[in-house]
C-alpha positions in Angstrom: -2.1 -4.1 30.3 -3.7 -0.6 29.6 -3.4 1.2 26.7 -1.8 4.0 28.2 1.1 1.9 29.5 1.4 1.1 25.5 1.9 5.0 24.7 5.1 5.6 23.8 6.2 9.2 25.0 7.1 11.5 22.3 10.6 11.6 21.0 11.7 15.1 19.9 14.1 15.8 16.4 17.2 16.8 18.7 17.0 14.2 21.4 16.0 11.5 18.8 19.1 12.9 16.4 21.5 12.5 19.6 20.3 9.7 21.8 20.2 7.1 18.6 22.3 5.1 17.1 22.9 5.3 13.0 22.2 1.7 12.8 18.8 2.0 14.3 18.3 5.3 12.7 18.5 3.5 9.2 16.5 0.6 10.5 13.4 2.0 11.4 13.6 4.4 8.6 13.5 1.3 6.6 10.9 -0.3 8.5 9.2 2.8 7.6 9.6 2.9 4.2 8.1 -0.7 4.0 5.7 -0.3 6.0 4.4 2.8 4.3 5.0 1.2 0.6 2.6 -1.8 1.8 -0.1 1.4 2.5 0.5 3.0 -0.5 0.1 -0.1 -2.6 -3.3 -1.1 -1.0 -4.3 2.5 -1.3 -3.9 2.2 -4.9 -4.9 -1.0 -5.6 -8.7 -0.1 -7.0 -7.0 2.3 -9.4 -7.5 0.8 -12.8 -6.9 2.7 -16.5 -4.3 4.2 -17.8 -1.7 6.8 -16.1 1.0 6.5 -13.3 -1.1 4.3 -11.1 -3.3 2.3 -14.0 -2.6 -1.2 -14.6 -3.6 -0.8 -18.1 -0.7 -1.8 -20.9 2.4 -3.9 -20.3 4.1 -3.9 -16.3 1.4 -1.7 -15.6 1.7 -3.9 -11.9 5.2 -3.5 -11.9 5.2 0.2 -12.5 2.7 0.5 -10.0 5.0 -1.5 -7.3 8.3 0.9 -8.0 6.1 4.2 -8.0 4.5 3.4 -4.6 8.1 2.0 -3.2 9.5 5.8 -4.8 7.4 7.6 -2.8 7.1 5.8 0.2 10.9 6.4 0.4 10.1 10.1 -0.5 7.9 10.4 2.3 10.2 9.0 4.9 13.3 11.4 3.3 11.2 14.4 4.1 10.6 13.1 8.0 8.1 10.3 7.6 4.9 9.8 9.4 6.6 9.5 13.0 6.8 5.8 12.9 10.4 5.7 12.7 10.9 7.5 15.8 8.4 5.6 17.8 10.4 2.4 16.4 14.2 3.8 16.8 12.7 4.7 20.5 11.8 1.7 21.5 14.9 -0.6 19.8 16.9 2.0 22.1 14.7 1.2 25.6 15.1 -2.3 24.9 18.9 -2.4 24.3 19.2 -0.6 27.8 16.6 -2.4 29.5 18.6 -5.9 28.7 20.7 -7.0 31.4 
């Protein structure tokens, strides 16, 4: 299998908006959202001391883990990195490719 037959083709706002399904819609966007806080968290794992991302002082760990979840959940809100699209996409080809 090549890498091009991998390639997804590009899914547009308005066709994506029209051709899926609400329930997929919020299920990639979720997949998203997780996918995006597992980034996040790893990005910011080195950061030690005090401040939003510091794990200095009591929950500093848990404050950490509801920050990153906040704005991987921002970041999808404001259209995401694409990968919800790519993933909505494909749930929708293989719904229609199932006999």
């Amino acid at each position: 299998m090549s890498i091009a037959s991998l390639s997804a083709t590009p899914v547009t706002a308005a066709a994506s908006a029209a051709a899926i399904p609400a329930p997929i819609r919020a299920a990639s966007q979720q997949f998203e959202q997780v996918f995006l806080s597992k980034v996040l968290s790893e990005m910011f794992a080195g950061v030690q001391g005090d401040g939003p991302l510091g794990t200095a002082g009591p929950g500093g760990e848990i404050w950490r883990s509801m920050l990153t979840d906040q704005f991987a959940k921002q970041i999808v809100a404001k259209g995401g990195i694409g990968l919800s699209d790519q993933v909505a996409h494909e749930l929708v080809r293989l719904q229609e490719s199932r006999p």
